[in-house]
Legacy VTK file of the C-alpha trace (Angstrom):
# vtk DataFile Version 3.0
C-alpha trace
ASCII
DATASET POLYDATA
POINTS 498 float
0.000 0.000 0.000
1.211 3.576 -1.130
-0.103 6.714 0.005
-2.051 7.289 -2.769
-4.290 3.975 -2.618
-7.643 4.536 -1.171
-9.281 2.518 1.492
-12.145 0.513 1.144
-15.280 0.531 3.279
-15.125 -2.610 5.801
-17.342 -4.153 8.329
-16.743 -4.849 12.188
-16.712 -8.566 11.232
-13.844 -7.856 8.380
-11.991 -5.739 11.734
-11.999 -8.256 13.982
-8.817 -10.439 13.315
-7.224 -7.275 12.209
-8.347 -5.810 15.741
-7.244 -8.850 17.673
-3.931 -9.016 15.887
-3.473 -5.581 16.102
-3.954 -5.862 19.881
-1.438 -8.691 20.708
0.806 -7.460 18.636
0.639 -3.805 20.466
0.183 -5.239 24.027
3.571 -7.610 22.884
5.739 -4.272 22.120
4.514 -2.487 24.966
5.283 -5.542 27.746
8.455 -5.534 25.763
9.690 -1.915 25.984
8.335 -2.160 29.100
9.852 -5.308 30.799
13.297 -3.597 29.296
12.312 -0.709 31.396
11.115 -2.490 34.586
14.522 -4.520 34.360
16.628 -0.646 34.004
14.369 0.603 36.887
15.236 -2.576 38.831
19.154 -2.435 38.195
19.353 1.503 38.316
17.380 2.146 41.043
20.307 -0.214 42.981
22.815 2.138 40.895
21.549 5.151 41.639
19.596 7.542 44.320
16.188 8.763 44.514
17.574 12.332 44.038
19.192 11.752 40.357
15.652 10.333 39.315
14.062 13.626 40.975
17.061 15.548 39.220
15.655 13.877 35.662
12.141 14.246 36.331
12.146 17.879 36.950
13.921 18.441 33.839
11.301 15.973 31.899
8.363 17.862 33.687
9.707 21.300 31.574
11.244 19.245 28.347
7.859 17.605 28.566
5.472 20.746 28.435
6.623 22.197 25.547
7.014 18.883 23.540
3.253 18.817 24.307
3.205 21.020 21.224
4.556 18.445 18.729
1.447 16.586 19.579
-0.543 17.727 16.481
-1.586 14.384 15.789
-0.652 14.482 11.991
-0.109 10.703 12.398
-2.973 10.418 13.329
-4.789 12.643 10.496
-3.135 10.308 8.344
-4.121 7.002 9.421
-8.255 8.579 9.473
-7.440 9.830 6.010
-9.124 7.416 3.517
-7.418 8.812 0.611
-4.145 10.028 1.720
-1.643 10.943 -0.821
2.063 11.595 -0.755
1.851 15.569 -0.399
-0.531 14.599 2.743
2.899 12.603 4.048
4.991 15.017 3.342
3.293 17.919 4.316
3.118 16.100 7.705
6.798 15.717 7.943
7.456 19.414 6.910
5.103 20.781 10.043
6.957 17.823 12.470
10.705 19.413 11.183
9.380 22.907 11.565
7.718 22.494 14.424
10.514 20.207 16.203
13.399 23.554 15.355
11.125 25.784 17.103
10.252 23.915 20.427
13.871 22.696 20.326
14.746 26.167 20.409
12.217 27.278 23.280
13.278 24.498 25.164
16.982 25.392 25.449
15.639 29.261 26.363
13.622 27.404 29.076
16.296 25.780 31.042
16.646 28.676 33.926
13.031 27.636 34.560
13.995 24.709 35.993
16.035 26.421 38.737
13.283 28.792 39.573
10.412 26.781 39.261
11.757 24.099 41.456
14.778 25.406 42.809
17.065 23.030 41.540
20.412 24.773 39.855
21.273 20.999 38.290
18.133 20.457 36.196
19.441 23.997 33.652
21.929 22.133 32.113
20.137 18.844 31.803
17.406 20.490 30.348
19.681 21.982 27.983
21.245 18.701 27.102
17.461 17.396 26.475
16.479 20.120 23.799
18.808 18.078 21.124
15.960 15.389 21.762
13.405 17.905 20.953
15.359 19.243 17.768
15.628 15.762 16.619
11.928 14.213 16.775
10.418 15.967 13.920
12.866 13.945 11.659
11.740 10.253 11.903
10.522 8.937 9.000
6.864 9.762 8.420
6.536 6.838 6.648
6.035 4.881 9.926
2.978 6.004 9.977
1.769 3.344 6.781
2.700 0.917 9.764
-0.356 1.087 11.349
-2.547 2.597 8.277
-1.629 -0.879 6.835
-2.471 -2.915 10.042
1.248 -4.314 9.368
2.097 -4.430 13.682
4.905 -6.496 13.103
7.085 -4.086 11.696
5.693 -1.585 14.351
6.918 -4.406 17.163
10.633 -4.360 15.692
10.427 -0.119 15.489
9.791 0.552 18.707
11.256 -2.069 20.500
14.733 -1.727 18.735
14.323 1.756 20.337
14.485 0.867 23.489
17.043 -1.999 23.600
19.772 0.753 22.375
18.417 3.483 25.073
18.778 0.439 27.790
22.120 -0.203 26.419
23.300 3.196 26.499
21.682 4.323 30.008
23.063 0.770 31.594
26.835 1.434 30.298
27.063 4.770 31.694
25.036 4.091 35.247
27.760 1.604 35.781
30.555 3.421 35.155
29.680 7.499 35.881
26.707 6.326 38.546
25.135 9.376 38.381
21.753 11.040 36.863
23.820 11.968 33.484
23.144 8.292 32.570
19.502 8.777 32.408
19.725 11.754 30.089
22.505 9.795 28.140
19.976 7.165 27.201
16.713 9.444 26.733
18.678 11.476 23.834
20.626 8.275 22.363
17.315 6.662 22.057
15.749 9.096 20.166
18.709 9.572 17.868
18.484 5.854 17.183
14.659 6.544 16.564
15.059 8.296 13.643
18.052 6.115 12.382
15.694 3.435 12.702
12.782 4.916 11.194
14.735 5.227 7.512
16.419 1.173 7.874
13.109 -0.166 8.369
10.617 1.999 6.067
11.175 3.002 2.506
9.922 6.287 2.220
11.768 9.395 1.828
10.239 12.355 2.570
10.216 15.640 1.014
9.902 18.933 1.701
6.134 19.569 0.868
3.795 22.787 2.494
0.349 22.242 -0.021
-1.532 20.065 2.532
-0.416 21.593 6.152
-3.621 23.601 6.547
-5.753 20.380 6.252
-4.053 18.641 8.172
-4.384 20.847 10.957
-7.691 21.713 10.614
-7.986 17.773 12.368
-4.827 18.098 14.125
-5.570 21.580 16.140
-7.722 20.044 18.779
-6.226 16.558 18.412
-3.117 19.015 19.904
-5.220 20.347 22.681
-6.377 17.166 23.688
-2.753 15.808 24.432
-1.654 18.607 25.907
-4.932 17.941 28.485
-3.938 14.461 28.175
-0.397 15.072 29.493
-1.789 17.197 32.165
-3.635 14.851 33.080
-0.847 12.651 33.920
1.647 14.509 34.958
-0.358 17.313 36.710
-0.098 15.875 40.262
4.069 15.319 39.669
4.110 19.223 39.084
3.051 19.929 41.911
5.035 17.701 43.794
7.974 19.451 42.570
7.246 22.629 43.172
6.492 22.164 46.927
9.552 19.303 47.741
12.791 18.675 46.874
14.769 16.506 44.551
14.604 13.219 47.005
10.743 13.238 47.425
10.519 14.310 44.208
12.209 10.913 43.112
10.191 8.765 45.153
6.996 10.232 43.816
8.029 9.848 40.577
9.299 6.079 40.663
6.313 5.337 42.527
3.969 6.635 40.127
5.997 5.211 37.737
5.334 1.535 38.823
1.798 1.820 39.971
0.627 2.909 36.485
3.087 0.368 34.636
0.910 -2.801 34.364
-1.771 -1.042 33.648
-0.884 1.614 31.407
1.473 -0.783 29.288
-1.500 -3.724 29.024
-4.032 -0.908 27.938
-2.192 1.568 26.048
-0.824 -0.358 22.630
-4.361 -1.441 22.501
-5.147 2.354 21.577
-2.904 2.597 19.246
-3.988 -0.333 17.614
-7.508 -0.202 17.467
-7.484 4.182 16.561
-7.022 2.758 12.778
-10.083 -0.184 13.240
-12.184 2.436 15.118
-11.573 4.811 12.509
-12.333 2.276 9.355
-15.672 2.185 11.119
-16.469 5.733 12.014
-19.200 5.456 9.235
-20.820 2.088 10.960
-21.968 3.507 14.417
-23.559 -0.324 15.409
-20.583 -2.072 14.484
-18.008 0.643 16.117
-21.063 -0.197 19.329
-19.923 -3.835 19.000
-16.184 -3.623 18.638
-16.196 -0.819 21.270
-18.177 -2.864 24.179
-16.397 -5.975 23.161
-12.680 -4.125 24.011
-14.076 -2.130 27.433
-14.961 -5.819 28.366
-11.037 -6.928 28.136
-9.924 -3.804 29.396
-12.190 -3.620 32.662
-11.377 -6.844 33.127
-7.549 -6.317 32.933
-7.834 -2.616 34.869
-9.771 -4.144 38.012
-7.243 -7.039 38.737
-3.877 -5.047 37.355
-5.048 -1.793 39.491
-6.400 -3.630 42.813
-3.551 -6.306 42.717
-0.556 -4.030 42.444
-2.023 -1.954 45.135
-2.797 -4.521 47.666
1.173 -5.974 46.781
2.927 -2.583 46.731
4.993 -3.082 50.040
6.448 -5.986 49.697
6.990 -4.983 45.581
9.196 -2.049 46.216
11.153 -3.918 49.126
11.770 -6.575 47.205
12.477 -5.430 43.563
13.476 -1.505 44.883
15.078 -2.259 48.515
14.426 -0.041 51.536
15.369 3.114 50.081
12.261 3.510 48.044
9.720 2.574 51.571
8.421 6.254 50.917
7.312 5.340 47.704
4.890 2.268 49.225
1.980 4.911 49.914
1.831 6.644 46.787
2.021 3.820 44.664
-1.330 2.635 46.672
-3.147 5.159 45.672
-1.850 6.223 42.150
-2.573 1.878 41.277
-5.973 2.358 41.814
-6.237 5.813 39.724
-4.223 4.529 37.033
-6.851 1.696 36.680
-9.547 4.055 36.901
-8.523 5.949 33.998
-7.320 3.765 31.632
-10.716 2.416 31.793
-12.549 5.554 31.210
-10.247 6.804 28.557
-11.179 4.152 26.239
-13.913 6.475 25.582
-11.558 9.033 24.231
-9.922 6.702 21.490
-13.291 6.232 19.903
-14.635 10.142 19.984
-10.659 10.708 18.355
-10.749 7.854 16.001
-14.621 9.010 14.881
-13.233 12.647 14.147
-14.977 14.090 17.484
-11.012 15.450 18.464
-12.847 18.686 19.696
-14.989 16.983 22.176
-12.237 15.169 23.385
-10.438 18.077 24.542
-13.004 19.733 26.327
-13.892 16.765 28.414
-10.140 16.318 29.083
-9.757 20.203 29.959
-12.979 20.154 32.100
-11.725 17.204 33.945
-8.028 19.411 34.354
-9.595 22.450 35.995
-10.929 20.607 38.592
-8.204 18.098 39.323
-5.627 21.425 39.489
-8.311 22.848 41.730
-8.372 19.629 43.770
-4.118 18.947 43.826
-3.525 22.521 44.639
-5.226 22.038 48.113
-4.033 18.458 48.455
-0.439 20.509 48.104
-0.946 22.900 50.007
-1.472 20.726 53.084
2.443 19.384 52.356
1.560 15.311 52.279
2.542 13.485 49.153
0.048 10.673 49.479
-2.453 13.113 49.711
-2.105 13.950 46.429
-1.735 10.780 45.397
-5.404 9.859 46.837
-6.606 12.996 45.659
-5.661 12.063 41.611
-7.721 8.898 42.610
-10.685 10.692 43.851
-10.434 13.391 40.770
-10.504 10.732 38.230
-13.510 8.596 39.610
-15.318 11.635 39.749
-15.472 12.163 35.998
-16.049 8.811 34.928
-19.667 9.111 34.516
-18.691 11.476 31.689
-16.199 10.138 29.805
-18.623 7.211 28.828
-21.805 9.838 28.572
-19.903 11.828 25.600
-19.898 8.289 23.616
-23.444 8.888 22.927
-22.444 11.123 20.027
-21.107 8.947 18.123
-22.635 5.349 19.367
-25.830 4.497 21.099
-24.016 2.868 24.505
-26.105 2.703 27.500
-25.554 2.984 31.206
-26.917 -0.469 31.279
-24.029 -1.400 28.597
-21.341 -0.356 30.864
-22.253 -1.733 33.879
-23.085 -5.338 31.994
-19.111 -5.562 31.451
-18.216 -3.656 34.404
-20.039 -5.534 37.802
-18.364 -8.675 37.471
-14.854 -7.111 37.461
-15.619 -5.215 40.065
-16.704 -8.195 42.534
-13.786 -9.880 41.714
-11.327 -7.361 42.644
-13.024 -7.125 46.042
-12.810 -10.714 46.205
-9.125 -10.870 45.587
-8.820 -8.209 48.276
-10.343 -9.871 51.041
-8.489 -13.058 50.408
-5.087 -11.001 50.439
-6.214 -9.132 53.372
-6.806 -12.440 55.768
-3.008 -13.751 54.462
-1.080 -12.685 57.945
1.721 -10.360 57.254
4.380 -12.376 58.962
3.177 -15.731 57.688
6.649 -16.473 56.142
8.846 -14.003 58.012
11.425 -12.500 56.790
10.978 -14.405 53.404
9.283 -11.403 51.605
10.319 -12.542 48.109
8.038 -15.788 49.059
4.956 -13.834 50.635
4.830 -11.532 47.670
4.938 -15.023 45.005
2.045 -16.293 47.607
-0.322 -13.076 47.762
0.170 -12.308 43.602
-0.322 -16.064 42.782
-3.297 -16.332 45.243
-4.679 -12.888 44.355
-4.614 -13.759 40.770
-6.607 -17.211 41.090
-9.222 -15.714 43.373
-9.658 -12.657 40.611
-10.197 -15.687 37.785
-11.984 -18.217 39.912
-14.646 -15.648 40.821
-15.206 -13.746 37.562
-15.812 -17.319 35.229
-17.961 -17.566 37.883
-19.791 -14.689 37.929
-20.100 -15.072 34.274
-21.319 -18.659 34.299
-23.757 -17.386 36.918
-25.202 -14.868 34.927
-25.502 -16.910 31.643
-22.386 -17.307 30.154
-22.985 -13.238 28.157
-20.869 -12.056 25.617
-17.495 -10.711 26.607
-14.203 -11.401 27.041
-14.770 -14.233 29.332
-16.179 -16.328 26.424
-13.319 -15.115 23.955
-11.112 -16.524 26.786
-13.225 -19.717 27.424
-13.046 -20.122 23.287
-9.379 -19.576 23.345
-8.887 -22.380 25.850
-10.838 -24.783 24.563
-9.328 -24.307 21.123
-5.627 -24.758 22.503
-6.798 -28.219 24.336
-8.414 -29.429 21.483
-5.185 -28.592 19.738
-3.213 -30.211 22.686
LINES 1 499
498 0 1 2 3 4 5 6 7 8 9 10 11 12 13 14 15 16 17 18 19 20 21 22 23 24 25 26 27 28 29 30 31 32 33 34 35 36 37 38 39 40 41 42 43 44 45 46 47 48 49 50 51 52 53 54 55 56 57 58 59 60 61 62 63 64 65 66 67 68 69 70 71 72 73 74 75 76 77 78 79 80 81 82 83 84 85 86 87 88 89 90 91 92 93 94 95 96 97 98 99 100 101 102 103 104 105 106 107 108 109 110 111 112 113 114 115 116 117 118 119 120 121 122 123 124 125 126 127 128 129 130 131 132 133 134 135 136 137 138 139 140 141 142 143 144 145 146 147 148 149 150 151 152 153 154 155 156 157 158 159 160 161 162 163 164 165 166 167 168 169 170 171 172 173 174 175 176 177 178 179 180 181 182 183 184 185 186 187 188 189 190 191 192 193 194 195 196 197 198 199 200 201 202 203 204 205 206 207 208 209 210 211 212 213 214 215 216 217 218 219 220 221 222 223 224 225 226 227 228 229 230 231 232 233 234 235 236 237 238 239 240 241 242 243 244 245 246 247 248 249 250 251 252 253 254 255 256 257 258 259 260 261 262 263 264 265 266 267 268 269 270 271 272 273 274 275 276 277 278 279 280 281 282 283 284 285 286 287 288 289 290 291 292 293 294 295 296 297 298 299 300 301 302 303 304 305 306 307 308 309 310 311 312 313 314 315 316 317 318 319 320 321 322 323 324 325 326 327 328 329 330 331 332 333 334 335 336 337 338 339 340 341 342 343 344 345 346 347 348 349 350 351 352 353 354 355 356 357 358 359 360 361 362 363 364 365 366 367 368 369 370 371 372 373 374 375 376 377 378 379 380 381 382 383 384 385 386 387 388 389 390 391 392 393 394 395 396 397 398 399 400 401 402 403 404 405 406 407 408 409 410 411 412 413 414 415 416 417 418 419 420 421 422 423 424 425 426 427 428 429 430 431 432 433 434 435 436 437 438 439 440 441 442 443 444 445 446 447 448 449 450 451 452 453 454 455 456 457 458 459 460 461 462 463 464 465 466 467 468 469 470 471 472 473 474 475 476 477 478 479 480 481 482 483 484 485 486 487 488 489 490 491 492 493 494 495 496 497
């Protein structure tokens, strides 16, 4: 496929291996890149101290902010496209190169701002050191992008994993021998360099210098910008504040902590976005079979958010002891809390992939903005009172509040019911509290000092009460559609194999 060939109308039916492959193959890169990353977390969190992670992070907080604005979603323009053509590609790669010089630029003028926002002299010159990643992003290969237009997640896998092997490498060789926080910036810029190396090995297409299309493609891409910047804020709102009101150390433990609490999570649920924004959007024209695919993925992903969200939270102790070691204790609390928010709103946002992938980019970003004002409201006072796991409850609270809406703004552009959410949704739920009354009656000091053992006991137990009790639930109720029956297909297909 070429960016000139036109795509033809399909059904949800036609989607549905494409979907499903699509999936495993995303959820397969993202456990990848991010088992390399748990492993580097592991090994430099032994290397290093909390402070050079807070050091990092406060620089990434103000790198981050302004990259927020290379977030046009031009990739995404193209893959909704039906009849893309090559001045459409390389009018996208013109505005990323443009675009990428100019916040390169402002963020190298907006280094001192990391010594007066959070008083912290060291983060100028990392920031500075960051801005060549910011130069260099707007020169990958926008013909990545046909990756996912042409469903072909293989080649997607190899991109983005190859990525992150070389950053490992890099970051790994230098926290060994310099031990310091200059290894973490080391790795973020040599991956991205590698990025774009990588981009131009594995795809074809050269691009061009091309301007005709631009103003079309960000007549989509304006809000689709506006809705990652909320998007971003949304994540990362709660970590600004932490900086501004503590230093570098409890910066670092807030940081690693959130870090770890949203990993399971966030890495099972996220590829699945990017792989199903090109099936969602190859049925934007179908609203009853975007209805089916949509309640047939919030069934997989409640069911993965509930035991991901309530297991790592009930385990967090004896996690960060064990894989972290005793320096990271102050991270225990917070990663409670930010677990269960993580899981919260990974299974709201679903919502937002299909209002983006159905051309509703606009509505998106309010909702997301709405939500901002009064979580910043909210954190602000949680801050002001000085306790970090305050603010880590209070992102928790923030985000249940506005579930209710995310799914409500769905009715646009499918006819989903509350009834509809709540089918996939009660069974989950039950199950999670299940799994947390079982953990709770396991004595703390049932194997002693053996932690290593009592965390293998409560995540192998927790996980078999969690499975036991949803099949059934489900049998209970009738054996109904969902992802139980997919799985209960699956099964039965590989013993009948066997």
């Amino acid at each position: 496929m070429t960016p000139d060939d036109e795509s033809k109308p399909v059904t949800e039916a036609e989607m549905r291996p494409h979907m499903i492959r699509g999936s495993i193959w995303m959820v397969a890169m993202r456990w990848t890149i991010k088992g390399i990353g748990i492993v580097s977390t592991i090994i430099l969190a032994r290397l290093l101290v909390p402070e050079d992670f807070g050091i990092v992070a406060m620089a990434m907080l103000v790198v981050g902010i302004i990259e927020l604005f290379n977030l046009v979603g031009t990739d995404l323009a193209l893959i909704r496209h039906k009849n893309a053509t090559r001045a459409h590609f390389d009018s996208a790669w013109t505005l990323g190169v443009i675009q990428s010089l100019i916040l390169g630029t402002c963020v190298l003028l907006a280094a001192p701002l990391g010594e007066a926002f959070f008083d912290e002299p060291r983060a100028v010159p990392v920031i500075q050191v960051l801005s060549l990643r910011v130069y260099a992003q707007g020169f990958e290969n926008i013909g990545t992008v046909l990756f996912l237009k042409e469903l072909n997640f293989a080649k997607e896998f190899w991109f983005r994993v190859a990525r992150k092997v070389g950053e490992f490498a890099v970051t790994l060789t230098l926290a060994v021998t310099i031990q310091n926080y200059w290894a973490l910036v080391a790795g973020i810029v040599g991956g991205q360099i590698l990025f774009i190396v990588l981009s131009y090995v594995l795809h074809p297409y050269r691009p061009r210098l091309c301007f005709t299309k631009i103003p079309e493609l960000w007549s989509f891409s304006m809000w689709t910008l506006v809705y990652w910047i909320g998007h971003y804020g949304s994540l990362r709102m709660d970590e600004i504040i932490v900086g501004r009101i503590s230093n570098s150390q409890a910066m670092g433990h807030y940081y690693v902590g959130s870090d770890v609490a949203t990993t399971p999570t966030a890495e099972m649920i996220a590829p699945l976005g990017r792989a199903l924004f090109p099936s969602y959007s190859r049925l934007q024209d179908s609203p009853k079979q975007l209805y089916d695919a949509y309640l047939n993925v919030l069934s997989a992903v409640t069911l993965i958010c509930f035991a991901t969200g309530t297991g790592l939270a009930l385990v967090a102790h004896d996690l960060v002891v064990v894989f972290l070691g005793e320096k990271w204790v102050e991270s225990i609390p917070i990663m409670f809390w930010i677990a269960f928010a993580a899981a919260v709103f990974v299974y709201s946002n679903t919502a937002m992939t299909v209002l983006l992938a159905a051309g509703f980019a606009r509505r998106a970003a309010v909702q997301i903005w709405l939500r901002n004002g009064v979580l910043l409201a909210a954190l602000i006072y949680a801050g002001m009172r000085g306790d970090l796991t305050e603010i880590a409850a209070m992102r928790l609270w923030m985000t249940l509040l506005f579930v209710p809406l995310f799914f409500y703004s769905l009715r646009v552009v499918i006819p989903i019911k509350v009834r509809d959410v709540l089918d996939v949704t009660w069974r989950p739920a039950i199950a999670a509290a299940a799994m947390a009354g079982v953990l709770h009656l396991i004595p703390d000091d049932i194997f002693g000092d053996l932690i290593a053992l009592r965390l293998f006991v409560d995540v192998a137990a927790g996980s078999a009460v969690y499975a036991v009790t949803v099949l059934g639930l489900w049998y209970a109720a009738g054996q109904p559609p969902g992802s139980e029956r997919a799985a209960m297909r699956a099964v039965r297909g590989r013993l009948k194999m066997a």
